[in-house]
C-alpha positions in Angstrom: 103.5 106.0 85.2 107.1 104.0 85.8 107.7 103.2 82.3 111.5 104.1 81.4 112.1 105.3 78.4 112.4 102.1 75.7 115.7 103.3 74.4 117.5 103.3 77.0 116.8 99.3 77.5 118.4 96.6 76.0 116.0 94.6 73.9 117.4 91.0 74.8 116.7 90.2 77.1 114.5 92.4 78.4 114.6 92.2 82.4 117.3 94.0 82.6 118.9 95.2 86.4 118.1 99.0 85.2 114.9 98.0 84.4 114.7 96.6 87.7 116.2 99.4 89.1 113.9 102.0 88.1 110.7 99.9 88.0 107.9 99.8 90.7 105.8 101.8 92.7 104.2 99.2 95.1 100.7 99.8 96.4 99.2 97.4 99.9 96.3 98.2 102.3 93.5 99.3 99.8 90.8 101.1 101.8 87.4 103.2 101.1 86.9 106.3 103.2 83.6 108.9 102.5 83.8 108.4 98.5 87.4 108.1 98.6 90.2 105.2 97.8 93.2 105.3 100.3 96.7 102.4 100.0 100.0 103.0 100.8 102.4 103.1 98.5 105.8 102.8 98.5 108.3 104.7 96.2 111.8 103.5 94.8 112.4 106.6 93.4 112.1 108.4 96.5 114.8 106.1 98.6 111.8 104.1 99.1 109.7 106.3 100.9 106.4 105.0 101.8 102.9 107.3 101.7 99.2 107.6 102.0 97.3 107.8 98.5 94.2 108.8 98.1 92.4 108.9 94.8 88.9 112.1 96.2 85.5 111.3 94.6 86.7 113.4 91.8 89.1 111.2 90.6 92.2 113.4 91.4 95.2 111.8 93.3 96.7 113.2 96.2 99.5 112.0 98.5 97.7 112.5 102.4 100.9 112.0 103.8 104.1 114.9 104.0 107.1 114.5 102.3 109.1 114.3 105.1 107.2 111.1 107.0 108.0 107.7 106.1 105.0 105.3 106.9 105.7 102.1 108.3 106.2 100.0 111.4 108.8 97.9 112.6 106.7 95.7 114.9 107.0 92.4 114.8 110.0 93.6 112.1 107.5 93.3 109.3 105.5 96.0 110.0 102.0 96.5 108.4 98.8 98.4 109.8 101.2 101.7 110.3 98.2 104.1 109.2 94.1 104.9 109.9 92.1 107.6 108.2 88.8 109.3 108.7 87.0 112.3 107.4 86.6 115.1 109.5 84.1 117.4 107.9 86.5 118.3 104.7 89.8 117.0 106.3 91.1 113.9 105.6 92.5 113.1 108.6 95.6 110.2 108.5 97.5 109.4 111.7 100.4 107.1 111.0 103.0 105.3 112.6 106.6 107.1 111.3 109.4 103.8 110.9 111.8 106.8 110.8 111.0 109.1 113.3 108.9 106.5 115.5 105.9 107.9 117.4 102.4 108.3 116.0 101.5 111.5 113.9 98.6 113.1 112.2 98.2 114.4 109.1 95.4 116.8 107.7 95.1 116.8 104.1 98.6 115.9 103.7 100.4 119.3 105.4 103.0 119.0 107.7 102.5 116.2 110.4 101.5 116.5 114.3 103.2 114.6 116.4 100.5 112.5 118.6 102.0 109.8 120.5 106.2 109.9 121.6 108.5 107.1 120.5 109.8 107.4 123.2 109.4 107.5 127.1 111.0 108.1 130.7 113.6 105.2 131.8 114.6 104.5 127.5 111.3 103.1 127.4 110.6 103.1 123.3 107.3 102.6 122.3 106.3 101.1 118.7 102.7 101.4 116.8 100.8 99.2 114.8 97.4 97.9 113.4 95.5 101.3 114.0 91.7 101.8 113.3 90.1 104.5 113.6 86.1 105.3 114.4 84.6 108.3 115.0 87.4 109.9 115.8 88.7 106.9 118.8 91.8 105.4 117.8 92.6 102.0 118.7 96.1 100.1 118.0 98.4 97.5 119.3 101.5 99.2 121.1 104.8 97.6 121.9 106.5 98.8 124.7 110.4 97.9 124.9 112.4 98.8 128.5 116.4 100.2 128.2 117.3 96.6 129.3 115.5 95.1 126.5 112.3 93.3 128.1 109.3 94.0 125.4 105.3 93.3 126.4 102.5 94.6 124.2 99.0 96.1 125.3 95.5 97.0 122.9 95.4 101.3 123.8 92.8 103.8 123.0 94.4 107.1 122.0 92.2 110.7 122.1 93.0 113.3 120.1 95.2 114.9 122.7 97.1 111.8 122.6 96.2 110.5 125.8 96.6 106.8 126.0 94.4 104.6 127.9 95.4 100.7 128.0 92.1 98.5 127.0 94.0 95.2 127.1 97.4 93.2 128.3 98.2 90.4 129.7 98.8 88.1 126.7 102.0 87.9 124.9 101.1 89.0 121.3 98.2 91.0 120.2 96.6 92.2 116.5 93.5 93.5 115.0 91.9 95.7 117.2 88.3 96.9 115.9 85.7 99.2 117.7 82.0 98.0 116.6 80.3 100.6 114.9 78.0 101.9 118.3 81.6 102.2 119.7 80.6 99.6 122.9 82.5 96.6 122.0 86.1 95.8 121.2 87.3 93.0 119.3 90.7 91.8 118.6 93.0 88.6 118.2 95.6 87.5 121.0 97.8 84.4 121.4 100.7 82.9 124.2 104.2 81.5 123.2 105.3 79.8 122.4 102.3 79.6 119.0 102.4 81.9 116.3 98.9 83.3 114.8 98.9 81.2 112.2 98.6 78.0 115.2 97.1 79.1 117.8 95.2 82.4 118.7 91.8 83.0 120.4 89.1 85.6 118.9 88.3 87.9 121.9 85.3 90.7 122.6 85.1 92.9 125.4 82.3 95.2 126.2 83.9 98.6 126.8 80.7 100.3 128.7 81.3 98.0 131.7 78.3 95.6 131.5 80.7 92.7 130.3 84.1 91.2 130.5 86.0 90.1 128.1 84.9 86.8 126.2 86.9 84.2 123.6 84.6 83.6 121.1 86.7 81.5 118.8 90.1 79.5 119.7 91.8 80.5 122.3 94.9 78.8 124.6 94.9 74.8 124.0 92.1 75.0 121.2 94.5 74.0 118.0 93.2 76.6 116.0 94.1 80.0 114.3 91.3 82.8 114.4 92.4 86.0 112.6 90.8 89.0 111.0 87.4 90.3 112.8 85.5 92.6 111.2 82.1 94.4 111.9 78.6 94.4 109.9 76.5 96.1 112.0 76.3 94.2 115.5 77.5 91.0 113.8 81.1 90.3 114.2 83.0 87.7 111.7 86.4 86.5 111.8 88.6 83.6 110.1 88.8 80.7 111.6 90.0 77.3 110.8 88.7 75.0 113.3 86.2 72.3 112.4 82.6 73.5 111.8 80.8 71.5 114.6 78.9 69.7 111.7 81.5 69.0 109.6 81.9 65.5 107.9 84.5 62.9 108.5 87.8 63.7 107.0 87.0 67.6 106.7 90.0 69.6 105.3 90.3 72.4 108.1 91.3 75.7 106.0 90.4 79.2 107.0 87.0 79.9 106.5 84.8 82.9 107.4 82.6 82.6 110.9 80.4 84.9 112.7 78.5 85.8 116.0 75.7 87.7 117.1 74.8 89.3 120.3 71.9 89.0 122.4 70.8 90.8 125.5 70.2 88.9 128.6 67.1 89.3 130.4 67.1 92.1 132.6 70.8 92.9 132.5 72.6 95.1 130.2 74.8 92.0 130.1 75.6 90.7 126.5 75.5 87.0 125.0 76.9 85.7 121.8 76.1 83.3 119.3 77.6 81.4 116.9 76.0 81.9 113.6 75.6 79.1 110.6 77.9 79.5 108.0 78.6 77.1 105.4 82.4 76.7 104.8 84.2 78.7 102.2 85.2 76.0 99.3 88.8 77.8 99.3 91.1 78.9 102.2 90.2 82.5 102.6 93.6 83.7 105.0 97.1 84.4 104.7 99.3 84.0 107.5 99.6 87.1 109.5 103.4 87.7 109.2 102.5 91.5 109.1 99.7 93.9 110.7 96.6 95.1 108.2 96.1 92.1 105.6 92.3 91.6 105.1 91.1 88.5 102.9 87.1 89.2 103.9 84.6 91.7 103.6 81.1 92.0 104.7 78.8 93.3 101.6 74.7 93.9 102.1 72.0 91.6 103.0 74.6 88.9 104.8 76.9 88.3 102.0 80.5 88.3 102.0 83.7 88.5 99.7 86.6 86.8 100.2 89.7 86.4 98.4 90.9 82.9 98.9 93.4 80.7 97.2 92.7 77.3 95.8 95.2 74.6 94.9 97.8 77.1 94.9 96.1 79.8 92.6 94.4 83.1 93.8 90.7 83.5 93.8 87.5 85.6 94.4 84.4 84.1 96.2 81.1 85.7 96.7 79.2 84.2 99.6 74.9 85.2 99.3 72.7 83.3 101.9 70.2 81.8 99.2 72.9 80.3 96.9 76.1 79.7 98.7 79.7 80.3 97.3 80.5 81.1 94.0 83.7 82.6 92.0 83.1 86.7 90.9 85.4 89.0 89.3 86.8 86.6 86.3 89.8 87.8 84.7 91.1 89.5 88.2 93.6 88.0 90.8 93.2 90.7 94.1 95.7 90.8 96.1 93.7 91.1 99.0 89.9 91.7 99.5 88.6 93.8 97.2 87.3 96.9 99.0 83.0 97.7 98.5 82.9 101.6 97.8 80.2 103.8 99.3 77.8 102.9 95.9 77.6 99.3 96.7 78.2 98.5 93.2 82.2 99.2 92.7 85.1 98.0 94.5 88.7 98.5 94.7 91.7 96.3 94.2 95.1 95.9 93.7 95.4 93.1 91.2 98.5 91.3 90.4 97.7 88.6 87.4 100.8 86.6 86.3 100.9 88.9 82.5 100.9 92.7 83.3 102.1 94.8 86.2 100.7 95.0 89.2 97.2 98.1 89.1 94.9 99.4 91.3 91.7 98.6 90.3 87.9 100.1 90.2 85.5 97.7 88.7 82.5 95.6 89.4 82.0 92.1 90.2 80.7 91.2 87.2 81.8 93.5 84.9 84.2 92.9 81.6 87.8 93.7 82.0 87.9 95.9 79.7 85.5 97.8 81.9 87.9 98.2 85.2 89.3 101.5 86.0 93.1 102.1 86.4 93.6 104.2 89.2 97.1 103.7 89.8 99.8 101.3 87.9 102.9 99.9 89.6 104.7 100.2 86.7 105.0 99.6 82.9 106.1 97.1 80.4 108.8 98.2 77.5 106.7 99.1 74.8 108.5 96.7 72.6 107.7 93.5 75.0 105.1 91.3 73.6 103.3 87.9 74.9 105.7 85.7 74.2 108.0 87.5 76.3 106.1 86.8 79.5 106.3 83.3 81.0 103.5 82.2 82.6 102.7 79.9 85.5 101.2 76.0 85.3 100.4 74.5 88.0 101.7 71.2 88.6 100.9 68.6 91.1 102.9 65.3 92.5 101.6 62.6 94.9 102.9 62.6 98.1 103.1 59.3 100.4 101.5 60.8 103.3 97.8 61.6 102.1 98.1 65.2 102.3 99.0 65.9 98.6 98.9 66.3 96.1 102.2 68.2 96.4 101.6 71.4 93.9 104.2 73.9 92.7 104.1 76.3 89.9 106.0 75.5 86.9 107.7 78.4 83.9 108.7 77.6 80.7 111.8 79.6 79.5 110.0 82.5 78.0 109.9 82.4 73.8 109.6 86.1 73.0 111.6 88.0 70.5 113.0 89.5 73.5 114.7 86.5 75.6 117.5 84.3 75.2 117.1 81.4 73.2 117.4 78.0 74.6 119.1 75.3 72.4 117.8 71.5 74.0 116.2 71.5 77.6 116.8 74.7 79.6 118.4 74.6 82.6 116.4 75.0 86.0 115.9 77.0 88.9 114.1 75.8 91.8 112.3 78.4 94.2 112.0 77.5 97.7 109.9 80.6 99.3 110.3 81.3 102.8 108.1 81.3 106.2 108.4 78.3 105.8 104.5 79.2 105.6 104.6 81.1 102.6 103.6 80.4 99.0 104.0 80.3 95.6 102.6 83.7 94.5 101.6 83.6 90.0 101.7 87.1 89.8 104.2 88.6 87.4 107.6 88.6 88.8 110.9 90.2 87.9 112.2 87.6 90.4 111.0 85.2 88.3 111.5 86.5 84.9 114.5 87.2 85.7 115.6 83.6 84.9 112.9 83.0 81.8 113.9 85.5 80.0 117.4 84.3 80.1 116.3 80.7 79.1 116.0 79.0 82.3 112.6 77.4 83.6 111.5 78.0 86.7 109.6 75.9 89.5 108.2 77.1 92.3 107.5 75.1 95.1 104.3 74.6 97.4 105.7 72.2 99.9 104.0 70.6 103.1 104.0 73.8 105.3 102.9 76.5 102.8 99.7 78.5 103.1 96.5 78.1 100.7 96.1 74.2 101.1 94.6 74.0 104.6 95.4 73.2 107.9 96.6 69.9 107.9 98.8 71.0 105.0 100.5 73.5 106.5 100.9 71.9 110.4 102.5 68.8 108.1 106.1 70.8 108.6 105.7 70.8 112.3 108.7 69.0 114.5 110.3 68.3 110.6 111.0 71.3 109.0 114.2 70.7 106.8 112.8 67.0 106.0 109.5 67.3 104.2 110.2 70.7 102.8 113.7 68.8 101.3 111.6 65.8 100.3 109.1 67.8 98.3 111.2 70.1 96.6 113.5 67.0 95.2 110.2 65.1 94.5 108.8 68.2 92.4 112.4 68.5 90.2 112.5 64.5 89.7 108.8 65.3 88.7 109.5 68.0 85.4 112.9 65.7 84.7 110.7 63.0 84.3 108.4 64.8 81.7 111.7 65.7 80.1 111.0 69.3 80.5 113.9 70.8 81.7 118.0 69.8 82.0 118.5 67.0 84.7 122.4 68.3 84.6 121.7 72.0 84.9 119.8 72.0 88.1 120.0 74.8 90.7 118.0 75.9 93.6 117.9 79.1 95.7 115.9 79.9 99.0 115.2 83.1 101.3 115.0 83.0 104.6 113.3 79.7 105.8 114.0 78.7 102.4 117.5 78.7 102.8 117.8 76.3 105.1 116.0 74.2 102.6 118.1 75.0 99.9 121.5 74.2 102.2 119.4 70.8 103.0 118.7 69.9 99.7 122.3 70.3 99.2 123.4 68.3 101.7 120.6 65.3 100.6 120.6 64.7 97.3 122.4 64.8 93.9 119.9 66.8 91.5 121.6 70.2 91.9 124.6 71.5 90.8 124.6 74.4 93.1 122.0 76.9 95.1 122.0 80.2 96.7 120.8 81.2 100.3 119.6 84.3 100.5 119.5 85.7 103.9 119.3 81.8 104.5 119.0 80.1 108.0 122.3 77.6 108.3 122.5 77.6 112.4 118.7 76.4 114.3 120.4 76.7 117.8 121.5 80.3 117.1 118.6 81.0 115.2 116.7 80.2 118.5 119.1 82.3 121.1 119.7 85.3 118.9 115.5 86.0 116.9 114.0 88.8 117.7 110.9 88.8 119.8 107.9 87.8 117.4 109.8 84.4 116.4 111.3 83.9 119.6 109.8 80.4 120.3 108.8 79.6 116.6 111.1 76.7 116.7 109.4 75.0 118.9 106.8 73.9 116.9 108.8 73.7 113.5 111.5 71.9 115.1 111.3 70.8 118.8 111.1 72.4 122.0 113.8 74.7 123.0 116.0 74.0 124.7 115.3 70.8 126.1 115.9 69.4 122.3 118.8 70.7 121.4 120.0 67.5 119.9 117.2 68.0 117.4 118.3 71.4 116.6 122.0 70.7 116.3 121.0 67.5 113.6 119.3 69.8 111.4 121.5 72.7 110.8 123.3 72.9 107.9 126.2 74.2 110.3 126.6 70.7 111.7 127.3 69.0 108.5 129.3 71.3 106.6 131.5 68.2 105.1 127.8 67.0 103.6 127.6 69.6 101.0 130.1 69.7 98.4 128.3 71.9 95.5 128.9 75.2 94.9 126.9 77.6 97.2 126.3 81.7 96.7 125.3 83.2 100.1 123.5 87.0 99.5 122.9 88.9 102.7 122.0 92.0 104.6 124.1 93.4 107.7 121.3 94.8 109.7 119.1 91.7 109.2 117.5 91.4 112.7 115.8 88.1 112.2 118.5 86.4 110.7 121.8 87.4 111.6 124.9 88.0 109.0 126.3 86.2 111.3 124.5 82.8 110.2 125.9 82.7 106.5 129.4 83.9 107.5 130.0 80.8 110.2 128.9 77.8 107.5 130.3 80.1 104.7 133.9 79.7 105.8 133.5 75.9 106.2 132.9 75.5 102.5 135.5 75.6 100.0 133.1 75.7 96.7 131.2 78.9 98.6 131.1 82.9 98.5 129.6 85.3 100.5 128.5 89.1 99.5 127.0 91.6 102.1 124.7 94.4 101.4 125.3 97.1 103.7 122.4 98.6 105.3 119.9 95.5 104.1 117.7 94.3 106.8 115.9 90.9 106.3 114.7 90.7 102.5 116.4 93.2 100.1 114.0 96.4 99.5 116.6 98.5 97.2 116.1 98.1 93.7 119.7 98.5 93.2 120.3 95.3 95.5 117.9 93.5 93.9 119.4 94.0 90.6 122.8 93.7 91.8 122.1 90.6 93.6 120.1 88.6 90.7 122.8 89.6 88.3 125.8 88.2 90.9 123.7 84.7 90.9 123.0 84.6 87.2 127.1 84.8 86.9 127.5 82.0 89.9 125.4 79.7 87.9 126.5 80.0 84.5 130.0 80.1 86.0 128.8 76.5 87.5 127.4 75.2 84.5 130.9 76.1 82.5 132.8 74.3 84.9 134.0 76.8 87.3 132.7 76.6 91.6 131.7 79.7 92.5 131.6 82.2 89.6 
């Protein structure tokens, strides 16, 4: 376990930056392989190194991975999907994708790695690896291919175990999820065209590898208005996500991600091959995430037609068990997966990693049904002080406000300062700190948080806000932000504060907000529009639209143009809505934390509307890409904005 030793900790409060520092283990990408669990996991306290665990039938651990790789992916920058595994006889075989290194290797049983696929090519051709499945030995993926003068294009290739390459698709602009049917004959995956993204418009494909077949769309596709993500195989039935309109939905249906499936059919004399849309009834919860990275899975097929999903509803994470005599119903009380939870070979037990909003994040073994106190811990991120109790913890509420457009209500996830022996007191109404995640299309997570108590445990509340644009509320929802992204996200976040200083639950003169990536752009916005806070902090923030648009990297290249207009025949709009155009607007204080290797958002964005404010400061983390990953940076940086704001609130500008 991660526990430091309790000494060595200060006991008020108690998230302190060397707790931080030395804290977490972080697990993603549960799988289930021949009786075994696999995840990556990532290690602080090996420079962040990132390796495949697996936990054998016999309950030992064992890292399946060599010390020297580093698993990951910087496709798309964000990565995910770097590894596959399979048993071969009594090798566990992994082949990963080395973010270091580059290239695809293969480990057996964790010894040294073989090199299976170059990074690189002839002409400074680099090659990048991601999603990977593996079946019966064939290896499928999505490979990006990047020329020396910088052109990129991606292709679906089959790999041997001699690592001979054999391209099964191209042609579209972005591809992801590449899955062999169990017979081997078919070939499913997800594709989409700028300028969309896959969580606006991307088609569910099959193509029939023996030659009989093309290639079909099944689901979406270009001009359809819908997002299809995630296929996976039961049997010869295929299921993805979609969230386009069941064709017998009701009048006013509330599109949202929801589980759909196919079946195939032999035509009449011909080994040609037909499918059919089979009747599902829709999920009563949006069961997707926005596919910012490769290898999320939010569905699982389970025996005799039923599924599990892990879906979010108002805001707040849960499990849904789909039979086809009784419909949907919630499972696994008392659990809040992070993603599906995995089926193991018994059919009874699955695997998780669970993140509830009171103890550390653990990988789970349990049943559907059973008690808590009945799950397994294979594997804990990390652990509490022994001296932290309940009331140490704050925990979430959820909180909703109308909105004027029909779409609300407007929810947000609301922490009192924490009341523990171990936190700061709070003398009258606390001070507060608005959260404004990015995307914009993320949401407001409830699991526990340093990031959040952070601030409780120093007597500050905490809102988190799920404006018009986040994920978990449907599609409507979260197309509201498009062509007005830094208006309705502004709107909402200064609707939700006016909201808690109305019930008189927090400071109206001590109120601060802080935003990462997307949701700095907010914050700078909310700055700019209205009076409620004193001062906010852009992390990694967006302040320039225009140069946002010239300078992203490939995978966001025309994202604007749906969140703000086309580009570049609307560069008016662009110009209007960058914080670098109205500098004079924004006279509170403003902290700006960054990364000089960012790739999505360039340093270069925070210095050029940083040296237009007076009441500003900027601090650069060498080395930090987009989103800090070093616990020491994380620390460092929550410590530098707890100063700026209680240097605010004492009458100084910029602490």
């Amino acid at each position: 376990m991660m526990s430091p030793p309790s000494s060595s900790l200060p006991s008020l409060p108690w998230v302190t930056p060397d707790l931080m520092t030395r804290r977490t283990r972080s697990f993603a990408e549960i799988r289930a392989v021949e009786g075994w669990v696999l995840w990556q996991e990532r290690r602080p306290d090996e420079q962040g190194r990132s390796v495949v665990v697996g936990r054998a039938p016999d309950g030992t651990l064992h890292d399946l991975t060599p010390s020297e790789a580093q698993v990951g992916t910087d496709m798309h920058v964000y990565g995910g999907g770097a590894w596959a595994a399979e048993c071969h006889g009594p090798d566990m075989v992994v082949v990963f994708s080395d973010s270091r290194k580059g290239g695809l290797w293969r480990s057996f049983n964790g010894r040294t790695a073989l090199p299976l696929c170059p990074a690189t090519g002839p002409e400074g051709v680099t090659y990048r690896y991601a999603d990977l499945s593996l079946r019966d030995g064939r290896l499928v993926c999505v490979r990006e291919v990047e020329t020396a003068t910088g052109e990129e294009r991606a292709d679906l290739v089959e790999i041997d175990a001699e690592g001979m390459i054999r391209s099964l698709q191209s042609g579209a602009d972005f591809y992801m999820s590449p899955r062999l049917s169990p017979d081997g004959r078919f070939l499913t995956f997800i594709a989409w065209q700028n300028p969309h993204m896959p969580w606006t418009e991307t088609g569910l494909y099959v193509t029939d590898l023996s030659g009989a077949g093309g290639t079909l769309c099944l689901a979406g596709g270009t001009g359809q208005d819908c997002s299809v993500m995630g296929p996976f195989w039961d049997g010869s039935r295929l299921y993805a996500l979609s969230d386009a309109a069941p064709v017998d939905a009701p009048s006013g249906y509330d599109r949202h991600w929801t589980p759909v499936a196919f079946e195939p059919e032999k035509l009449a004399e011909s080994d040609t091959v037909a499918w059919y849309a089979c009747s599902l009834p829709p999920a009563p919860a949006e069961v997707g995430l926005p596919a910012w990275v490769f290898g999320q899975s939010c569905c699982a097929a389970l025996p005799g037609g039923r599924l599990l999903a892990r879906a979010v509803r108002h805001g707040v994470p849960v499990t849904l068990l789909y039979e086809p005599e009784s419909g949907w119903q919630n499972v696994l009380a008392g659990a809040v997966p992070d993603d599906v939870p995995v089926p193991l070979g018994d059919g009874e037990r699955f695997a998780w990693l669970n993140s509830p909003p009171d103890a550390p994040p653990a990988l789970l073994i349990g049943t559907l049904d059973g008690a808590a106190q009945e799950r397994e811990i294979v594997r804990q991120a990390w652990e509490l002080p022994s001296d932290v109790v309940a009331a140490d913890i704050a925990l979430p509420e959820t909180l909703s406000f109308p909105v004027e457009d029909g779409l609300g209500p407007l929810y947000a996830q609301f922490y009192r300062p924490a009341q523990g022996p171990h936190c700061e007191a709070v003398a009258g109404k606390p001070p507060l700190v608005v959260i404004v995640h990015g995307g914009p299309t993320g949401q407001a997570r409830t699991d526990l948080s340093f990031k959040v108590q952070w601030w409780t445990s120093r007597g500050f509340a905490v809102l988190d806000v799920n404006y018009r644009g986040s994920t978990g509320f449907g599609r409507a929802y979260r197309a509201a932000l498009d062509g007005r992204w830094g208006v309705l996200d502004v709107q909402d976040c200064c609707r939700a504060v006016q909201g808690v200083i109305e019930q008189g639950l927090v400071d109206p003169q001590r109120c601060v907000i802080r935003g990462s990536s997307a949701g700095g752009l907010t914050v700078l916005s909310a700055l700019a529009q209205s009076d409620l806070f004193v001062a906010g902090t852009s992390l990694y923030g967006v302040t320039d639209l225009r140069g946002l648009a010239e300078e992203t990297h490939r995978f966001e290249a025309r994202y604007l143009d749906g969140l703000v207009a086309p580009w570049p025949e609307e560069e008016e709009v662009y110009l209007a809505r960058s914080p670098l155009s109205w500098p004079e607007k924004i006279t509170a204080p403003v902290l700006f934390l960054h990364g000089d290797a960012d790739r999505v958002v360039p340093l270069s964005q925070g210095q050029a509307l940083q040296k237009q404010l007076l009441a500003s400061s900027l601090h650069v983390y060498p080395g930090e890409g987009h989103g800090f990953r070093d616990a020491d940076v994380i620390a460092d940086s929550l410590a530098r904005e707890l100063a700026f704001y209680r240097a605010v609130f004492a009458g100084g500008k910029n602490g």
